[in-house]
C-alpha positions as CSV (number, residue, x, y, z in Angstrom):
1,X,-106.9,20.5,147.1
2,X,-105.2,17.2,147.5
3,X,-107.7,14.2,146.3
4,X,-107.1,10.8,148.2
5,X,-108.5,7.9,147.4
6,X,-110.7,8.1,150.6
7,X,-112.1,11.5,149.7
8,X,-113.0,10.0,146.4
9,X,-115.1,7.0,147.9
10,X,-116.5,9.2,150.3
11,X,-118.0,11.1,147.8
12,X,-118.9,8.2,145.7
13,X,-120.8,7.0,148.6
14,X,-122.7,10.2,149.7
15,X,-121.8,13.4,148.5
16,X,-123.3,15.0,151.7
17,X,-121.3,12.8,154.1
18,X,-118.3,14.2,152.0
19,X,-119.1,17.8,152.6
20,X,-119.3,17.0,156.7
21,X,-115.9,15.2,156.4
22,X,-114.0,17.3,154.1
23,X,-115.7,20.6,153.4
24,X,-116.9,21.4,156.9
25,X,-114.6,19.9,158.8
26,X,-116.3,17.9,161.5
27,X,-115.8,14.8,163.0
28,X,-117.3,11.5,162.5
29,X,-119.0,10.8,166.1
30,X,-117.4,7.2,166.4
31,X,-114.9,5.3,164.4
32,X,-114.4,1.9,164.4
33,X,-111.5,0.2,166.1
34,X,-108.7,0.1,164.1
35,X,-105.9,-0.5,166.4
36,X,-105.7,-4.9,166.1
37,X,-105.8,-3.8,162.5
38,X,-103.0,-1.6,162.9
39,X,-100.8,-3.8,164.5
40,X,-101.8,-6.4,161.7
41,X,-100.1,-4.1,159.6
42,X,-97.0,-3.5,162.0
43,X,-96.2,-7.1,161.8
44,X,-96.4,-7.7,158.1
45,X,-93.8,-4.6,157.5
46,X,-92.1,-6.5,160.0
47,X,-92.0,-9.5,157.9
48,X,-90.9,-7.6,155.0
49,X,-87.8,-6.4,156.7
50,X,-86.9,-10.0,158.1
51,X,-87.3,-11.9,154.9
52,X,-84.1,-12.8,153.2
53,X,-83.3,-11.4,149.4
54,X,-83.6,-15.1,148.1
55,X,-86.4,-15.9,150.2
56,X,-88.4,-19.2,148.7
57,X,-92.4,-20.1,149.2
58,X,-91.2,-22.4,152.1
59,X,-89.6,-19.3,154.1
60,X,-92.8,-17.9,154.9
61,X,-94.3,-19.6,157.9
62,X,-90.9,-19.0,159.8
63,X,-90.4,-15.5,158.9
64,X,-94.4,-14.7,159.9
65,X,-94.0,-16.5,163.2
66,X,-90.4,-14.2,163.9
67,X,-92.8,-11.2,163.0
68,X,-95.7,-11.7,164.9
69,X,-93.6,-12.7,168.5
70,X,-91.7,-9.4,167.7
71,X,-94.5,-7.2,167.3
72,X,-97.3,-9.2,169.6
73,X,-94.5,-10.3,171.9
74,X,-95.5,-14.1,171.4
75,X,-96.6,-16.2,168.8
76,X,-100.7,-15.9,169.7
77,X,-102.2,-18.5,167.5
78,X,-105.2,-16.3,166.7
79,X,-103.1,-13.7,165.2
80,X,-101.4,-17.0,163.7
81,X,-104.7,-17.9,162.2
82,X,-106.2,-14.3,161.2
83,X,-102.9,-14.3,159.2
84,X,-103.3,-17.5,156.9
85,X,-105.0,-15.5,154.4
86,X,-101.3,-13.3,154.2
87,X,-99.4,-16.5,154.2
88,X,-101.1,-18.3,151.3
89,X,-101.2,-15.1,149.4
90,X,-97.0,-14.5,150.1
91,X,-96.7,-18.1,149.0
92,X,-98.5,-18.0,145.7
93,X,-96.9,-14.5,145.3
94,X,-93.1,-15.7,145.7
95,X,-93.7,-18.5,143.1
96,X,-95.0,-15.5,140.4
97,X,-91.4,-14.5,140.4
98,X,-92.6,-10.9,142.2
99,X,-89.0,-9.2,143.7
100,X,-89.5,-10.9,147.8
101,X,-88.9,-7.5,148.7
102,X,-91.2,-4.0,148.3
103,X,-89.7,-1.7,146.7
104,X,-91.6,0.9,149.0
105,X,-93.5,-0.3,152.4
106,X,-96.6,2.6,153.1
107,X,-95.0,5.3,150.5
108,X,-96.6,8.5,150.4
109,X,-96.8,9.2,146.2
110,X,-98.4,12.0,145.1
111,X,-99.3,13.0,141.7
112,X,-101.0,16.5,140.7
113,X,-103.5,16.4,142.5
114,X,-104.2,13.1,143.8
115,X,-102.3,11.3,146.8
116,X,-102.4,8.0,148.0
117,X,-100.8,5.9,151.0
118,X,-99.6,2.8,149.6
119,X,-99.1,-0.3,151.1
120,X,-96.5,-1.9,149.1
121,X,-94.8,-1.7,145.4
122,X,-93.5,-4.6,144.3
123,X,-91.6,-5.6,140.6
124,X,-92.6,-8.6,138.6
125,X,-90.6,-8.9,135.1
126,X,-90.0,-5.3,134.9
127,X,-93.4,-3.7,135.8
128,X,-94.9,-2.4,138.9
129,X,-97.4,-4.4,140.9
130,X,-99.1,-2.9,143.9
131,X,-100.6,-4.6,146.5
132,X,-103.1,-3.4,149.3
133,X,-103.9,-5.4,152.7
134,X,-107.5,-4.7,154.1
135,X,-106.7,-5.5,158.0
136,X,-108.9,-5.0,161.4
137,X,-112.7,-3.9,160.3
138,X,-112.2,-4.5,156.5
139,X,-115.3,-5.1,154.8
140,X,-116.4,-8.5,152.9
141,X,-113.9,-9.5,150.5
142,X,-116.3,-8.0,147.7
143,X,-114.7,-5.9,144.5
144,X,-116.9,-2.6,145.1
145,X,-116.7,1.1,144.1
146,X,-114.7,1.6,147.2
147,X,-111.8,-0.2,146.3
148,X,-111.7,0.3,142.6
149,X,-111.4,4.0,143.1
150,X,-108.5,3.1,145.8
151,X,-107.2,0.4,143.1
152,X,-107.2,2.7,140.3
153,X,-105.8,5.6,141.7
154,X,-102.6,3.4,143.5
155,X,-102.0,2.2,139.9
156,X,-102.1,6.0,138.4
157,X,-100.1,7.2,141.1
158,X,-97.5,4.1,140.5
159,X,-97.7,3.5,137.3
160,X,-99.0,-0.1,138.0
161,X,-100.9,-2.1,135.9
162,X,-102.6,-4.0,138.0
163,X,-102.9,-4.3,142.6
164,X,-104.0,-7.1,144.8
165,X,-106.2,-6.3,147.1
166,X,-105.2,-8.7,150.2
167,X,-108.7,-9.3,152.4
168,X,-106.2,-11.0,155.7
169,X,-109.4,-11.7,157.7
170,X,-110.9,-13.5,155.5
171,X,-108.0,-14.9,153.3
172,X,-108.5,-14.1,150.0
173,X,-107.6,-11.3,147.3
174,X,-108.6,-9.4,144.5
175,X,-106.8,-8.3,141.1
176,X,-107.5,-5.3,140.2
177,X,-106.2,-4.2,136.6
178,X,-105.9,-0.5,135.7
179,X,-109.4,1.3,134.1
180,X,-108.0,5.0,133.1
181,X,-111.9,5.7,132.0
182,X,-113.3,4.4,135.1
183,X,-110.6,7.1,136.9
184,X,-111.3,9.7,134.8
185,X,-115.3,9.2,135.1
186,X,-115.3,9.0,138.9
187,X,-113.1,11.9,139.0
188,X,-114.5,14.3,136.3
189,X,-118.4,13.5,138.6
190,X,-116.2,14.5,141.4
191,X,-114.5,17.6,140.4
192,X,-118.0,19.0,138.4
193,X,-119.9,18.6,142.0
194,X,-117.0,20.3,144.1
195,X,-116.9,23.2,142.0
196,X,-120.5,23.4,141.8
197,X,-121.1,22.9,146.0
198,X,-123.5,20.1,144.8
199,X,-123.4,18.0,147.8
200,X,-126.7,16.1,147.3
201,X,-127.5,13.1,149.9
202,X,-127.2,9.6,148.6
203,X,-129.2,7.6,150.6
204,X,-128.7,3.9,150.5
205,X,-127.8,1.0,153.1
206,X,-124.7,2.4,153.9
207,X,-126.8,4.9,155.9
208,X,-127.2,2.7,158.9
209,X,-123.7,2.6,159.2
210,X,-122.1,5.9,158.6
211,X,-120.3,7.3,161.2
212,X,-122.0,11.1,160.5
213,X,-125.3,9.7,160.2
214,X,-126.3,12.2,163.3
215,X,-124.7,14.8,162.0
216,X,-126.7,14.3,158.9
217,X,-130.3,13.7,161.1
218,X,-129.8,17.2,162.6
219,X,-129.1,19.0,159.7
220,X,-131.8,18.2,157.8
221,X,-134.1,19.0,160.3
222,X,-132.0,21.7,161.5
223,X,-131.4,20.3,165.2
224,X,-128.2,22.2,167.0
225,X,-126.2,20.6,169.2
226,X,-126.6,23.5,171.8
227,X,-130.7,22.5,171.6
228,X,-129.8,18.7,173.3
Protein backbone atom coordinates (compact mmCIF):
# COMPACT_ATOMS: atom_id res chain seq x y z
CA UNK A 1 0.00 0.00 0.00
CA UNK A 2 1.16 3.37 -1.10
CA UNK A 3 0.79 6.05 2.04
CA UNK A 4 0.15 9.71 1.00
CA UNK A 5 0.16 12.35 2.99
CA UNK A 6 -3.75 12.61 2.66
CA UNK A 7 -4.30 9.06 3.73
CA UNK A 8 -2.19 9.88 6.75
CA UNK A 9 -4.28 13.04 7.87
CA UNK A 10 -7.33 11.27 7.15
CA UNK A 11 -6.53 8.79 9.53
CA UNK A 12 -5.22 11.26 12.03
CA UNK A 13 -8.54 12.82 11.82
CA UNK A 14 -10.94 9.81 12.03
CA UNK A 15 -9.78 6.56 11.60
CA UNK A 16 -13.37 5.47 10.54
CA UNK A 17 -13.66 8.14 7.86
CA UNK A 18 -10.34 6.57 6.62
CA UNK A 19 -11.62 3.10 6.31
CA UNK A 20 -14.84 4.65 4.04
CA UNK A 21 -12.24 6.49 1.93
CA UNK A 22 -9.52 4.15 1.50
CA UNK A 23 -10.45 0.65 2.78
CA UNK A 24 -13.98 0.54 1.40
CA UNK A 25 -13.72 2.48 -1.32
CA UNK A 26 -16.64 4.78 -1.40
CA UNK A 27 -17.13 8.19 -2.23
CA UNK A 28 -17.33 11.27 -0.28
CA UNK A 29 -21.03 12.53 -1.05
CA UNK A 30 -19.88 16.17 -1.96
CA UNK A 31 -16.59 17.83 -2.27
CA UNK A 32 -15.81 21.15 -2.06
CA UNK A 33 -15.10 23.35 -5.14
CA UNK A 34 -11.73 23.15 -5.99
CA UNK A 35 -11.64 24.27 -9.45
CA UNK A 36 -10.74 28.53 -8.76
CA UNK A 37 -8.21 26.81 -6.56
CA UNK A 38 -6.97 24.86 -9.41
CA UNK A 39 -6.54 27.43 -11.73
CA UNK A 40 -4.74 29.43 -8.81
CA UNK A 41 -2.34 26.83 -9.15
CA UNK A 42 -2.25 26.86 -13.14
CA UNK A 43 -1.18 30.43 -13.04
CA UNK A 44 1.58 30.24 -10.48
CA UNK A 45 3.38 27.26 -12.62
CA UNK A 46 2.77 29.67 -15.15
CA UNK A 47 4.77 32.25 -13.39
CA UNK A 48 7.42 29.87 -12.77
CA UNK A 49 8.01 29.17 -16.42
CA UNK A 50 7.91 32.95 -17.37
CA UNK A 51 10.35 34.18 -14.75
CA UNK A 52 13.73 34.91 -16.03
CA UNK A 53 17.02 32.92 -14.45
CA UNK A 54 18.18 36.25 -12.90
CA UNK A 55 14.98 37.35 -11.88
CA UNK A 56 15.14 40.17 -8.92
CA UNK A 57 12.31 40.98 -6.00
CA UNK A 58 11.13 43.85 -8.38
CA UNK A 59 10.31 41.18 -11.39
CA UNK A 60 7.49 39.85 -9.61
CA UNK A 61 4.46 42.03 -10.02
CA UNK A 62 5.14 41.97 -13.92
CA UNK A 63 5.68 38.39 -14.30
CA UNK A 64 2.29 37.60 -12.03
CA UNK A 65 0.21 39.96 -14.10
CA UNK A 66 1.75 38.03 -17.62
CA UNK A 67 0.54 34.84 -15.74
CA UNK A 68 -2.70 35.51 -14.63
CA UNK A 69 -3.98 37.27 -18.33
CA UNK A 70 -2.47 34.01 -19.77
CA UNK A 71 -4.18 31.60 -17.73
CA UNK A 72 -7.56 33.86 -16.68
CA UNK A 73 -7.35 35.57 -20.10
CA UNK A 74 -7.22 39.13 -18.46
CA UNK A 75 -5.72 40.60 -15.62
CA UNK A 76 -9.03 40.35 -13.13
CA UNK A 77 -8.09 42.33 -10.18
CA UNK A 78 -9.63 39.92 -7.74
CA UNK A 79 -7.36 37.19 -8.78
CA UNK A 80 -4.81 40.18 -8.62
CA UNK A 81 -5.63 40.60 -5.06
CA UNK A 82 -6.26 36.88 -3.88
CA UNK A 83 -2.63 36.59 -5.10
CA UNK A 84 -0.82 39.35 -2.87
CA UNK A 85 -0.23 36.84 -0.31
CA UNK A 86 2.05 34.81 -3.45
CA UNK A 87 3.64 38.05 -4.28
CA UNK A 88 4.98 39.17 -0.91
CA UNK A 89 6.01 35.69 -0.18
CA UNK A 90 8.03 35.37 -3.93
CA UNK A 91 9.56 38.69 -2.93
CA UNK A 92 10.83 37.87 0.50
CA UNK A 93 11.77 34.47 -0.99
CA UNK A 94 14.04 35.94 -3.99
CA UNK A 95 15.89 38.16 -1.47
CA UNK A 96 16.88 34.67 0.71
CA UNK A 97 19.03 33.84 -2.18
CA UNK A 98 16.43 30.63 -3.00
CA UNK A 99 17.38 29.35 -6.93
CA UNK A 100 14.20 31.78 -8.90
CA UNK A 101 13.49 28.63 -10.40
CA UNK A 102 11.94 25.07 -9.00
CA UNK A 103 13.83 22.56 -9.42
CA UNK A 104 10.57 20.40 -9.86
CA UNK A 105 6.95 22.07 -10.31
CA UNK A 106 4.08 19.22 -8.87
CA UNK A 107 6.77 16.14 -8.81
CA UNK A 108 5.48 12.94 -8.12
CA UNK A 109 8.43 11.42 -5.40
CA UNK A 110 7.95 8.36 -3.94
CA UNK A 111 9.80 6.71 -1.30
CA UNK A 112 9.11 3.00 0.06
CA UNK A 113 6.12 3.29 0.90
CA UNK A 114 5.07 6.80 1.14
CA UNK A 115 4.25 9.16 -1.95
CA UNK A 116 3.60 12.69 -2.02
CA UNK A 117 2.65 15.38 -4.84
CA UNK A 118 4.76 18.23 -4.35
CA UNK A 119 4.30 21.55 -5.20
CA UNK A 120 7.73 22.84 -5.68
CA UNK A 121 11.56 22.04 -4.80
CA UNK A 122 13.59 24.78 -4.61
CA UNK A 123 17.69 25.14 -3.62
CA UNK A 124 18.94 27.64 -1.11
CA UNK A 125 22.90 27.38 -0.45
CA UNK A 126 22.98 23.81 -1.30
CA UNK A 127 20.03 22.30 0.50
CA UNK A 128 16.56 21.57 -0.53
CA UNK A 129 13.70 23.72 0.48
CA UNK A 130 10.09 22.74 -0.38
CA UNK A 131 7.36 24.81 -0.46
CA UNK A 132 3.48 24.12 -0.57
CA UNK A 133 0.67 26.57 -1.73
CA UNK A 134 -2.85 26.07 0.03
CA UNK A 135 -5.19 27.58 -2.89
CA UNK A 136 -9.23 27.64 -3.31
CA UNK A 137 -10.97 26.20 0.04
CA UNK A 138 -7.66 26.05 2.13
CA UNK A 139 -8.32 26.17 5.68
CA UNK A 140 -7.17 29.08 8.20
CA UNK A 141 -3.65 29.76 8.01
CA UNK A 142 -3.25 27.58 11.30
CA UNK A 143 -0.06 25.06 11.76
CA UNK A 144 -2.24 21.80 12.57
CA UNK A 145 -1.77 18.02 12.46
CA UNK A 146 -2.90 18.17 8.91
CA UNK A 147 -0.21 19.90 7.50
CA UNK A 148 2.66 18.79 9.64
CA UNK A 149 2.06 15.22 8.53
CA UNK A 150 1.91 16.73 4.75
CA UNK A 151 5.16 18.90 5.88
CA UNK A 152 6.97 16.22 7.26
CA UNK A 153 6.54 13.66 4.82
CA UNK A 154 7.38 16.37 1.63
CA UNK A 155 10.65 16.84 3.61
CA UNK A 156 11.38 12.82 3.98
CA UNK A 157 10.45 12.21 0.58
CA UNK A 158 12.84 15.32 -0.53
CA UNK A 159 15.27 15.27 1.66
CA UNK A 160 14.31 18.86 2.79
CA UNK A 161 14.91 20.33 5.85
CA UNK A 162 12.47 22.54 6.20
CA UNK A 163 8.81 23.69 3.61
CA UNK A 164 6.80 26.79 3.54
CA UNK A 165 3.50 26.30 3.68
CA UNK A 166 2.07 29.28 1.40
CA UNK A 167 -1.78 30.17 2.72
CA UNK A 168 -2.48 32.57 -0.91
CA UNK A 169 -6.01 33.48 0.40
CA UNK A 170 -5.08 34.78 3.20
CA UNK A 171 -1.36 35.87 2.53
CA UNK A 172 0.70 34.39 4.86
CA UNK A 173 3.03 31.22 5.44
CA UNK A 174 4.31 28.76 7.62
CA UNK A 175 7.90 27.12 8.15
CA UNK A 176 7.81 24.00 8.86
CA UNK A 177 11.30 22.33 9.87
CA UNK A 178 11.63 18.49 9.63
CA UNK A 179 10.50 16.25 13.00
CA UNK A 180 11.70 12.55 11.93
CA UNK A 181 9.95 11.45 15.55
CA UNK A 182 6.81 13.19 14.89
CA UNK A 183 6.92 11.09 11.24
CA UNK A 184 7.75 8.11 12.69
CA UNK A 185 5.01 8.44 15.63
CA UNK A 186 2.11 9.38 13.36
CA UNK A 187 3.17 6.58 11.08
CA UNK A 188 4.04 3.74 13.46
CA UNK A 189 -0.10 4.73 15.23
CA UNK A 190 -0.96 4.38 11.52
CA UNK A 191 0.53 1.22 10.45
CA UNK A 192 -0.30 -0.66 14.09
CA UNK A 193 -4.30 0.31 13.40
CA UNK A 194 -4.15 -0.88 9.60
CA UNK A 195 -2.83 -4.06 10.42
CA UNK A 196 -5.02 -4.53 13.22
CA UNK A 197 -8.54 -3.25 11.13
CA UNK A 198 -8.81 -0.85 14.16
CA UNK A 199 -10.79 1.78 12.56
CA UNK A 200 -12.32 3.40 15.74
CA UNK A 201 -14.49 6.77 15.13
CA UNK A 202 -12.87 10.01 16.33
CA UNK A 203 -15.46 12.21 16.93
CA UNK A 204 -14.69 15.83 17.17
CA UNK A 205 -15.74 19.27 15.35
CA UNK A 206 -14.54 18.13 12.23
CA UNK A 207 -17.64 15.99 12.17
CA UNK A 208 -19.97 18.69 11.01
CA UNK A 209 -17.87 19.08 8.11
CA UNK A 210 -16.81 15.74 6.81
CA UNK A 211 -17.77 14.94 3.55
CA UNK A 212 -18.72 11.07 4.67
CA UNK A 213 -20.54 12.14 7.62
CA UNK A 214 -23.78 10.24 6.06
CA UNK A 215 -22.07 7.50 5.22
CA UNK A 216 -20.95 7.31 8.79
CA UNK A 217 -24.81 8.22 10.23
CA UNK A 218 -26.09 5.09 8.34
CA UNK A 219 -23.58 2.81 9.34
CA UNK A 220 -23.77 3.07 12.75
CA UNK A 221 -27.27 2.69 12.80
CA UNK A 222 -27.16 0.30 10.06
CA UNK A 223 -29.48 2.42 7.51
CA UNK A 224 -28.98 1.11 3.60
CA UNK A 225 -29.15 3.14 0.96
CA UNK A 226 -31.73 0.80 -0.79
CA UNK A 227 -34.06 1.53 2.65
CA UNK A 228 -34.36 5.65 1.46
Amino acid sequence: MLISPTTLSTFTECPYKFKILYVDSRRPLFKPEYEFGRRVHAVIAEYYRLLPDDATPSDVPMVLGQAIKRVFGVVDEAVVRYLRGFESFERQRLSWHINPKPLAFEAEVRRGQLRGVVDAIFKRQGEIVVVDWKTGMARDPTMDDHLRIQGNVYMYLTGAREIYFIFVRYGTWHRLVYDEEYLRGVLSRFLEAYNKGDYRRREGPHCERCEVGLHCYFDRYGISWWEL
